[in-house]
C-alpha positions, 0 to 999 in steps of 0.5 A: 980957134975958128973950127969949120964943119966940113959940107958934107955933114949938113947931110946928117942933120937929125933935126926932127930927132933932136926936136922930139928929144928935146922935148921929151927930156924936157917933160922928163925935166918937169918930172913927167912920165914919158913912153918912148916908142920912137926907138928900135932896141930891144928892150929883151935880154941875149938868151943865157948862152950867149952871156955865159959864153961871153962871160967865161971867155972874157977871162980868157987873156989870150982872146984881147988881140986883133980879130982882124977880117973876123975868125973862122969859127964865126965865118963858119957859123954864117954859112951853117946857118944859111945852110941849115935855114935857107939851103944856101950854100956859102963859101965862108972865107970867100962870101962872107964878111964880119961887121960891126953891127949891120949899119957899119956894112949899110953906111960903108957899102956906098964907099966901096961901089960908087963913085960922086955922082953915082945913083943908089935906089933906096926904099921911101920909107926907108932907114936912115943909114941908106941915106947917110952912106951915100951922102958918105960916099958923094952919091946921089939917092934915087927914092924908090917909093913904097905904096900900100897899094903895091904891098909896100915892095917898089915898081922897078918898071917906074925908074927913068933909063936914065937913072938906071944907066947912072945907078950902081946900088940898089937896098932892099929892106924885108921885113923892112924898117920902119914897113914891116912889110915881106917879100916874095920869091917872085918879087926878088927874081924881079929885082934879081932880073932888074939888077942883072940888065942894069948892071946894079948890085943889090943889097938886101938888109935883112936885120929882122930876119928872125922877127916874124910872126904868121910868115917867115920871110925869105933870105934873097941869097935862097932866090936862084941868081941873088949871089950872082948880082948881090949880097945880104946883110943880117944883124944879131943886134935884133934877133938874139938881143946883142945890139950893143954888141955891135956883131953882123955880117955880109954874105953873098958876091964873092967881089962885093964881099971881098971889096967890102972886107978891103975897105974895112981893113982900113977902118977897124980892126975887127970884133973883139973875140969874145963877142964872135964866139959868142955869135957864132954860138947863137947863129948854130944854136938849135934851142927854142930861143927865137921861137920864144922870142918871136912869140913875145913879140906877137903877144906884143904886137896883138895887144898893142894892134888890137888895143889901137883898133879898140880906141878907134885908131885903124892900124894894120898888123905887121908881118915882122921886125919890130915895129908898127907903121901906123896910117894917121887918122885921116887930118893930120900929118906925120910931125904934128900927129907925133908933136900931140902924142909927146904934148898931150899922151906923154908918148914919143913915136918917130914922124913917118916922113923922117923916113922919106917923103912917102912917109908923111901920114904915118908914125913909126912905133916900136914895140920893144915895151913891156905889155903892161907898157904897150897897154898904158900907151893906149889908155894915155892916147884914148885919155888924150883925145886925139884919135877921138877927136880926129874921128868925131 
């Protein structure tokens, strides 16, 4: 049987994650250590009252049914938490939506607002399912470049007309993936104004929302005029450690919301009940939880920025999320920089330009490694001579 792939998936090749897997597993072959910091799971357990929760719940018979569009208790939750954290004031059966993890809302939302040929402005660095939704949707990506000279945030005065006149999306990142980058108020009444004149909605991926460390960033739903031109979508897989539980949700425009909760009543059947609950819980959880969250990651980030920076490699210390983006020492692009860590350091970090072409000349590293870890990661780049030898 002569089985055809279809064209459009020649738009999900992963060919540089599928190198430096190869290689990695290969030296794992050969009985090598290897550090991977090419990936943005958490490596941290969800706090006791989500597993106990769960746990007591699975129990339960009567919970193994259809959710459907989601239950009222989670729904609920979001707009208590918007509430309580942001001032915002949600409609939780009319603005907001159950997803299954946030990539299903980035990856689907395309689908629902454009049609082949439409534009979506996406972020250059920026994550990958942005990418992959509007290949899904037939659409065309307009880069919206992200330089440290403009503080990682796009110029919208540098778009074309008439990629406005053709664009129906916008996604927005903050703190972003893979720049860990925020926003201001001032910035998202730009996009807001933007939005407003072209006819563009935007979405606002705010998965690491909770994952900040000096500055918290701001919801783009507490900006005046955000719910009347977008939505914002937020992931419990980062900040209570649920990612494989696979629980997000989208708030914001009554329409886009209602038009995006249609679509996947033809795709899913909803979160098993257990998971909601238990997400519900955290989402109204008043424990010192994330603040002792938030604080590992800092303690993370400290050592592994201060540790590079000691070894002669200038790296910038995040605002948020979870990630480092690290400039290349000056000599090297982003794929051959990554190529010498997995050779020489027996380290694995993501090639900035996997993200977008304003990504070449940084690397992406996670750090969702013990500090013990993050501290042998510097001890093999300094053995291995690279940042010596580019700095020399």
């Amino acid at each position: 049987m002569n089985i055809k792939m279809a064209s459009r998936m020649q738009s999900f090749q992963e060919s540089i994650f599928s190198e430096l897997a190869e290689i990695k597993h290969s030296k794992i072959s050969k009985g090598i250590s290897m550090i991977d910091l090419s990936v943005g799971s958490p490596d941290l357990p969800p706090p006791a009252f989500i597993t106990d929760a769960m746990s007591e719940m699975a129990g339960n018979p009567s919970l193994y049914g259809y959710t459907l569009k989601g239950v009222n208790e989670f729904h609920e939750a979001v707009a208590k938490y918007y509430r309580r954290n942001y001032d915002v004031r949600l409609d939780s059966k009319k603005e907001v939506s159950l997803l299954m993890g946030s990539q299903d809302g980035l990856v689907h939302l395309p689908m629902v607002l454009c049609d082949p040929g439409d534009i979506v402005l996406v972020p250059d660095p920026g994550y990958t399912a942005y990418e992959a939704g509007v290949n899904l949707a037939g659409g065309q990506l307009y880069p919206m470049p992200l330089k440290v000279e403009n503080d990682f945030l796009p110029r919208f005065e540098d778009i074309p007309a008439e990629v406005c006149a053709k664009a129906k999306l916008m996604v927005l990142n903050y703190p972003g993936n893979p720049v860990p980058a925020l926003a201001s108020a001032a910035f998202f009444k730009e996009a807001i104004n933007f939005a407003k004149e072209h006819n563009i909605v935007i979405l606002h991926d705010f998965a690491y929302s909770e994952l900040y460390f000096e500055e918290r960033p701001i919801s783009f739903l507490s900006v005046e005029g955000a719910i009347d031109v977008g939505i914002e979508m937020n992931s419990l897989s980062k900040s209570f450690n649920m990612a494989g539980c696979r629980v997000a949700y989208a708030a914001g425009n009554k329409e886009v919301i209602s038009l995006l909760s249609n679509l996947k009543s033809n795709l899913d059947y909803g979160v098993f009940y257990p998971i909601q609950l238990a997400a519900a819980k955290a989402l109204t959880d008043e424990s010192d939880f994330l603040e002792n969250l938030r604080h590992a990651y800092k303690t993370r980030r400290d050592l592994f920025v201060n540790g590079l920076n000691e070894i002669g490699w200038e790296v910038d210390m995040p605002k948020g999320s979870m990630f480092v983006w690290a400039r290349l020492p000056e000599g090297y692009q982003s794929k051959q920089f990554a190529l010498d860590l997995i050779e020489k350091a027996n380290v694995v970090v993501t090639p900035g330009n996997a993200f977008g072409e304003w990504g070449e000349g940084y690397v992406r590293m996670g750090i969702v490694q013990t500090e013990d870890t993050l501290s042998e990661v510097i001890e093999r780049i300094k053995e291995s001579g690279i940042i010596a030898k580019v700095s020399s």
